[in-house]
C-alpha positions as CSV (number, residue, x, y, z in Angstrom):
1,X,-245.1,31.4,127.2
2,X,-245.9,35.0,128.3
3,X,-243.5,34.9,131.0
4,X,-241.1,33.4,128.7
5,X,-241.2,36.6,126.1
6,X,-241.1,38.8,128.8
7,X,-237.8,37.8,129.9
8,X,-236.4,37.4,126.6
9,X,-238.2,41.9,126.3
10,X,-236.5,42.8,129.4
11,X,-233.0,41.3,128.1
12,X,-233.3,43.4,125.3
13,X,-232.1,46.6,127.2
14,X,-228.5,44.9,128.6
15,X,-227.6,43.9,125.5
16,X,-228.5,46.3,123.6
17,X,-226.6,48.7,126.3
18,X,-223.2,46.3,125.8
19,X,-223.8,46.1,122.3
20,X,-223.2,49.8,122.0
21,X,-221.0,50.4,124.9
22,X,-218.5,48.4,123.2
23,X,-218.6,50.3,119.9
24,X,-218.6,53.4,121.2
25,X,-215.6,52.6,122.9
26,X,-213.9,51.4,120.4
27,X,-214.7,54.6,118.3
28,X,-212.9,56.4,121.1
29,X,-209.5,54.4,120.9
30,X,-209.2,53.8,117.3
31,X,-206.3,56.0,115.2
32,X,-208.2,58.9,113.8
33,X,-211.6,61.0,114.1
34,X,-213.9,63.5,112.5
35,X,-211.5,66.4,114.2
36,X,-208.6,64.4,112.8
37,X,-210.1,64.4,109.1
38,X,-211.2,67.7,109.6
39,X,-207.5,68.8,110.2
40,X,-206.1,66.8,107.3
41,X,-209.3,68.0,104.7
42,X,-208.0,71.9,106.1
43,X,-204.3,71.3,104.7
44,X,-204.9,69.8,101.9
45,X,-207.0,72.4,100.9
46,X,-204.7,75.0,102.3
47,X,-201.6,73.8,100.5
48,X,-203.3,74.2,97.0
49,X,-203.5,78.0,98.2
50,X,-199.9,78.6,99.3
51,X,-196.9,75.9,99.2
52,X,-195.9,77.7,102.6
53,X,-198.3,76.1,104.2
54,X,-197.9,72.4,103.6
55,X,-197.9,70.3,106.5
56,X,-198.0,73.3,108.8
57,X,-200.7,73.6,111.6
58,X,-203.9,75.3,110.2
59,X,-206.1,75.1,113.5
60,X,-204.7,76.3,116.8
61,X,-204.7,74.4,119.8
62,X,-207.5,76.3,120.9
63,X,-209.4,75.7,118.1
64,X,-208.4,72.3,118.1
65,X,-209.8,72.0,121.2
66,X,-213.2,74.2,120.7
67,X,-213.8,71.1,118.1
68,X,-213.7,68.6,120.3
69,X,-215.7,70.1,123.0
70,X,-217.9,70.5,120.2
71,X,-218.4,67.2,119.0
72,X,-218.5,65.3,123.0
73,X,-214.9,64.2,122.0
74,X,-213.4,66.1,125.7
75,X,-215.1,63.8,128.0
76,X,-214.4,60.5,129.3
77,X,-216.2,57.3,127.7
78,X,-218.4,56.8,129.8
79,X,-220.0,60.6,130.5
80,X,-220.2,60.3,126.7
81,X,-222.0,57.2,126.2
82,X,-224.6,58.7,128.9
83,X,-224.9,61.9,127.0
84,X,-225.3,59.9,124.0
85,X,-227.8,57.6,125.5
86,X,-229.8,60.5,126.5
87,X,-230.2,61.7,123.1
88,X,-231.1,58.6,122.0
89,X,-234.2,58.5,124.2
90,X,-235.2,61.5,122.6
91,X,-234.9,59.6,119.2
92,X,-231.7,62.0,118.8
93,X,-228.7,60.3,116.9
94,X,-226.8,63.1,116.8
95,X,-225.4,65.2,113.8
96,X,-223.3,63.5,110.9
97,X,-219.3,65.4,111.2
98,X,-219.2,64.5,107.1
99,X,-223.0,65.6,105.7
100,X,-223.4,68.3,108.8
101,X,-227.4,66.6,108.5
102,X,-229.1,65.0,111.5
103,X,-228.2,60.9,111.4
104,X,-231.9,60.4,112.0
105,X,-232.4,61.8,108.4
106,X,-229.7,60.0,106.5
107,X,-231.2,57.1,108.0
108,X,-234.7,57.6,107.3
109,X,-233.7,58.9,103.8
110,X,-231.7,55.6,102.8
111,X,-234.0,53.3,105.0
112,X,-236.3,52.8,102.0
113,X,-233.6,51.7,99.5
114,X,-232.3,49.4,101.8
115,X,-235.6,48.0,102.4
116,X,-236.8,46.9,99.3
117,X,-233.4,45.0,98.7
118,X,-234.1,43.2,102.0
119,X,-238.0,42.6,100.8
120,X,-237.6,41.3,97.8
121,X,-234.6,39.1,98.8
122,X,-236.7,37.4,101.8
123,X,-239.6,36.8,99.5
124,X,-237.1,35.7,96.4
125,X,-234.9,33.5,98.8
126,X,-238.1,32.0,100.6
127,X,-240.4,31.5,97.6
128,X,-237.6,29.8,95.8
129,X,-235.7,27.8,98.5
130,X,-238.7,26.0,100.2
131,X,-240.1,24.6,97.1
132,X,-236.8,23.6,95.8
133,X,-235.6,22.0,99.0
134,X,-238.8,20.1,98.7
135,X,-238.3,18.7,95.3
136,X,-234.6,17.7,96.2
137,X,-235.8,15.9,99.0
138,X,-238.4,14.3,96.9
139,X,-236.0,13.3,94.1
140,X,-232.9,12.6,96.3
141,X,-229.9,11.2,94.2
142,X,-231.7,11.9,91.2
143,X,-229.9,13.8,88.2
144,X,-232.1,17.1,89.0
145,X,-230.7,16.6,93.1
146,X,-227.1,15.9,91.8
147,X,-226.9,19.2,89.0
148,X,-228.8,21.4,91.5
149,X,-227.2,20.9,94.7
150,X,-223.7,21.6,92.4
151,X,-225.0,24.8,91.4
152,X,-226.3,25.0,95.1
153,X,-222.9,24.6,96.7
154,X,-221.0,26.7,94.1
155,X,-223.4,29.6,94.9
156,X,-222.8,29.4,98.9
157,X,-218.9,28.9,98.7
158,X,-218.6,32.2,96.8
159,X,-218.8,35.1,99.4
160,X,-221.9,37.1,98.1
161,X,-219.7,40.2,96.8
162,X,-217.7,38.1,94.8
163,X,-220.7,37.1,92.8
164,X,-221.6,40.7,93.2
165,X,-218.3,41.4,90.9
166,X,-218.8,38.7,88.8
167,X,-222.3,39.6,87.7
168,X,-221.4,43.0,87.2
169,X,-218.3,42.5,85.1
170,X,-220.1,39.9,83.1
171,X,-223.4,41.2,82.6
172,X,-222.8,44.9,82.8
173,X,-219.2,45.8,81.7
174,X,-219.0,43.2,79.2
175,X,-222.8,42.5,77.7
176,X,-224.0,45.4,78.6
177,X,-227.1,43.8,79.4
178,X,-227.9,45.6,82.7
179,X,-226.4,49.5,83.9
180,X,-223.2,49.4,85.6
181,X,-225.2,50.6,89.4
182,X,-227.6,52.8,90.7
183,X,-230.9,52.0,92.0
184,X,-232.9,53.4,89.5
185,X,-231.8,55.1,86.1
186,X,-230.9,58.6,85.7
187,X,-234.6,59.1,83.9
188,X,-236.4,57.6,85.8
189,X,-237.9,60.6,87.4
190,X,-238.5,61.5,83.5
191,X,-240.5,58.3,82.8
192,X,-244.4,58.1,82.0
193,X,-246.3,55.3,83.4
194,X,-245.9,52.7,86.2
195,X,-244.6,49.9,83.9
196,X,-241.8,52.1,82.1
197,X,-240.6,52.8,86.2
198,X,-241.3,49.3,87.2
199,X,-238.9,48.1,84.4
200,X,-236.3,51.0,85.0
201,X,-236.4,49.7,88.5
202,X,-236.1,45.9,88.2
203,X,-233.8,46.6,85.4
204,X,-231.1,48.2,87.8
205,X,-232.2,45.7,91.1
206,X,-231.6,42.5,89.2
207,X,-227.8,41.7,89.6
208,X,-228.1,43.2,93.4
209,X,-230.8,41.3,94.6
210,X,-229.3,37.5,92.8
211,X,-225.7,38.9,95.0
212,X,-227.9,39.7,98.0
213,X,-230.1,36.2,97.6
214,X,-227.1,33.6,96.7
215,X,-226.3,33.2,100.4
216,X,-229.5,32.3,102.2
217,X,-230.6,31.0,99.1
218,X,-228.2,28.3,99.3
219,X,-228.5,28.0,103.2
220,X,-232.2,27.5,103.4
221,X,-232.6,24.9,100.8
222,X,-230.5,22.5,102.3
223,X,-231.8,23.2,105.7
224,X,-235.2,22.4,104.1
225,X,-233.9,19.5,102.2
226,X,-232.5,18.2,104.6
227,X,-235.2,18.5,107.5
228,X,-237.8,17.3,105.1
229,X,-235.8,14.0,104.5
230,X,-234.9,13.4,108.2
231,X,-238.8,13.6,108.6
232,X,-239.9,11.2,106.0
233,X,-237.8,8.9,107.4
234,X,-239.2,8.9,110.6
235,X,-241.7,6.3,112.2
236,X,-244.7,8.5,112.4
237,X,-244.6,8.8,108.4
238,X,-244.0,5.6,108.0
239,X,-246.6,4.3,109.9
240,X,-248.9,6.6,108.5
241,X,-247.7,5.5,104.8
242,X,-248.1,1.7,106.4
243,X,-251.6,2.3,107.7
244,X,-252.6,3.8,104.1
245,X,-252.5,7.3,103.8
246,X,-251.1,8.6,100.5
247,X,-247.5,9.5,100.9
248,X,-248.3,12.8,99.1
249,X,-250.6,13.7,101.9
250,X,-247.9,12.2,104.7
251,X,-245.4,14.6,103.1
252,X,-248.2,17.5,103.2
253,X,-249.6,16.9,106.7
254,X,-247.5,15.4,108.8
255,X,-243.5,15.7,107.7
256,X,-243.9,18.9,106.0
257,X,-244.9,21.1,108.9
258,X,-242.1,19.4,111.2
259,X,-240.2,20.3,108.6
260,X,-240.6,23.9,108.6
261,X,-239.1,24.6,111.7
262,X,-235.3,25.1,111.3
263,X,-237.0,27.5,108.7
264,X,-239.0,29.0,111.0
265,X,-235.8,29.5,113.9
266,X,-233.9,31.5,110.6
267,X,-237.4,34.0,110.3
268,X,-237.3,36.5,112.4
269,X,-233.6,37.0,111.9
270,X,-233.7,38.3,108.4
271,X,-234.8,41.7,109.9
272,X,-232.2,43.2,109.9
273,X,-231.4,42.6,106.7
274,X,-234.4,43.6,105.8
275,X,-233.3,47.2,106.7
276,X,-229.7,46.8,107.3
277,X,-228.4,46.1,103.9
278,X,-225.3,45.4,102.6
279,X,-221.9,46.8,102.6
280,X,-220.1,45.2,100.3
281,X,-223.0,44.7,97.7
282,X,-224.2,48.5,97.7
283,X,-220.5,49.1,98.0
284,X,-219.9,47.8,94.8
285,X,-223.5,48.5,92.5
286,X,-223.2,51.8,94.2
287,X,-226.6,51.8,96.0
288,X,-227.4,54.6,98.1
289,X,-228.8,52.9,100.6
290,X,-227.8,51.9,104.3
291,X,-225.0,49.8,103.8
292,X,-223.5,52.2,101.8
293,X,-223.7,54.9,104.2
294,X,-222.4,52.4,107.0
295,X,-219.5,52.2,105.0
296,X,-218.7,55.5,104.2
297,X,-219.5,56.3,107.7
298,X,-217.1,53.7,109.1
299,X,-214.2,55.0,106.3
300,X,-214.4,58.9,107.3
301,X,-214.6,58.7,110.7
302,X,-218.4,59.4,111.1
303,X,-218.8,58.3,114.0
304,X,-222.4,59.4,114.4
305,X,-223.8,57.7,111.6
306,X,-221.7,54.7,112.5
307,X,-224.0,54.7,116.1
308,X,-226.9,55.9,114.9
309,X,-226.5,52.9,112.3
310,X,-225.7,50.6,114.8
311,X,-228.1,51.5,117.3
312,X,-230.9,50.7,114.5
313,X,-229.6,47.5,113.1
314,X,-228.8,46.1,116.5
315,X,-232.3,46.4,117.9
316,X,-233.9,44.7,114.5
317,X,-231.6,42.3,115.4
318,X,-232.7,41.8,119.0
319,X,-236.3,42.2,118.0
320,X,-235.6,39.6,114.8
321,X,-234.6,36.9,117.6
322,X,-237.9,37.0,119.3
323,X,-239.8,37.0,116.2
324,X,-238.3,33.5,115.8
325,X,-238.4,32.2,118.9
326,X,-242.7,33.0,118.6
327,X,-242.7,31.9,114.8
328,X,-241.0,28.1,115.9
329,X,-244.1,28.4,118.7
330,X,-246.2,28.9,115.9
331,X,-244.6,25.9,114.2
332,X,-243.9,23.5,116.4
333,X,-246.5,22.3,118.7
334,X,-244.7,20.6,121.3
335,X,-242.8,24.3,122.0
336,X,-244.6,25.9,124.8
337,X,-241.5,28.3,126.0
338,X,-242.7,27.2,130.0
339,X,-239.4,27.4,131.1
């Protein structure tokens, strides 16, 4: 199994290395660019000056140039991904061309927003999901199976922002039951005691967290409905039933650990969520977190924080699929990885 692992480690580097080789290129060759947005923030601002100027050329082609140079834009794709590889080594992402702050800061400073979404969605999915995929296996074709796997289905065709909308228009805009975004209130700096800021908190992270939760919710009860009824009707628990046992404790001991292990394969790949966040769903609660800043990167040409981003999601990502390659060894006993 060691040997195993240490393949899967030293495959990390190659895919991480065309993972961002093929972004980076196609930062290069898409329409538009931080000196491009630079050029077109410069008129606009010059033409509320002086009508003269509209549409004329603020920067010289010197100038224009000087940019460029400045920001690695004047070499080829390749010498730039090498310079940009050797900052990384140095844990250098570069400068942001929008905030004019080192990426690794923006990161670092939205990396704990971004986080707790991704926490308490693994625990809320997982806490929620295995026991209920137990009980619908348990009372299959029952009334509680039929309503639940409804509500179960309606949840996972809806794309997770759509829900995102839905809460928020309901809940927020027309009950004005929860604030309309944020992550925490405006006061909460103001507030006295660890309850009043646990509230303020919770209060805002509700509707976010059931948007960021419907998907894998949905996913991971099936899977463990499903897995936990293909078990029960195998012949070991049957002829562990047959020989006596209480078929509580065959569901306990013996189907319900097989059972875990499509679970299991799905663990480790959460990580990235975990850290990653969401575009769309801080997009549209306006949380300042990563996936917000992702976006805005990708929208004004930030190219910096887009790779500094990606460079961070994509090894979580790497890292997430040998976490569940060792979590289905920890599972399943008849894994061993020898190969």
């Amino acid at each position: 199994m060691g040997q195993y692992f240490l393949r899967r480690l030293l495959l990390l580097l190659p895919t991480f290395l065309g993972i961002t080789l093929v972004v980076f290129a196609i930062t290069r060759f898409v329409p538009g660019g931080p000196v491009e947005r630079m050029l077109m923030e410069s008129q606009l601002q010059s033409s509320e000056f002086s009508q003269s100027t509209r549409g004329s050329q603020v920067l010289s082609a010197e100038q224009i140039d000087e940019l460029k140079a400045f920001y690695g834009l004047d070499k080829p794709v390749f010498e730039a991904y090498r310079d940009w590889l050797g900052k990384l080594v140095r844990l250098d992402l570069g400068e942001s061309t929008r905030y004019y702050l080192p990426v690794w800061e923006l990161i670092k400073e939205r990396l704990p927003i971004s986080a707790f979404f991704g926490i308490c969605t693994f625990l809320l999915s997982y806490l929620v999901s295995i026991p209920l995929g137990i009980l619908k296996a348990l009372k299959h074709n029952s009334r509680f199976d039929s309503i639940s796997s409804m509500l179960i289905y309606a949840g996972y065709a809806l794309p997770a922002y759509v829900v995102g909308i839905f809460l928020l228009t309901v809940f927020s805009f027309q009950l004005g039951w929860f604030p309309m975004g944020g992550f925490v209130g405006d006061d909460f700096y103001y507030l006295e005691g660890f309850w009043a800021k646990t509230f303020n908190l919770f209060h805002h992270a509700l509707l976010p967290l059931i948007a960021y939760a419907i998907g894998d919710f949905a996913v991971l009860t099936m899977t463990m409905k499903n897995s936990l009824m293909e078990n029960l009707s195998a012949d070991y628990v049957r002829t562990a039933v047959a020989k006596g046992l209480p078929f509580r404790k065959a569901v306990t001991g013996h189907a319900l650990r097989n059972s875990l292990i499509p679970i299991a394969s799905h663990f480790g790949n959460v990580i990235s969520v975990f850290f990653a966040g969401s575009f769309l769903i801080e997009v549209i609660f306006n949380i300042d977190g990563l996936g917000l800043l992702g976006y805005e990167a990708v929208v004004e040409r930030d190219y910096p924080v887009v790779m500094g981003i990606l460079a961070v999601t994509s090894l979580m990502m790497l890292v997430g699929n040998i976490l569940s390659d060792i979590c289905v060894a920890m599972v399943d006993p008849r894994v061993r990885f020898d190969g």
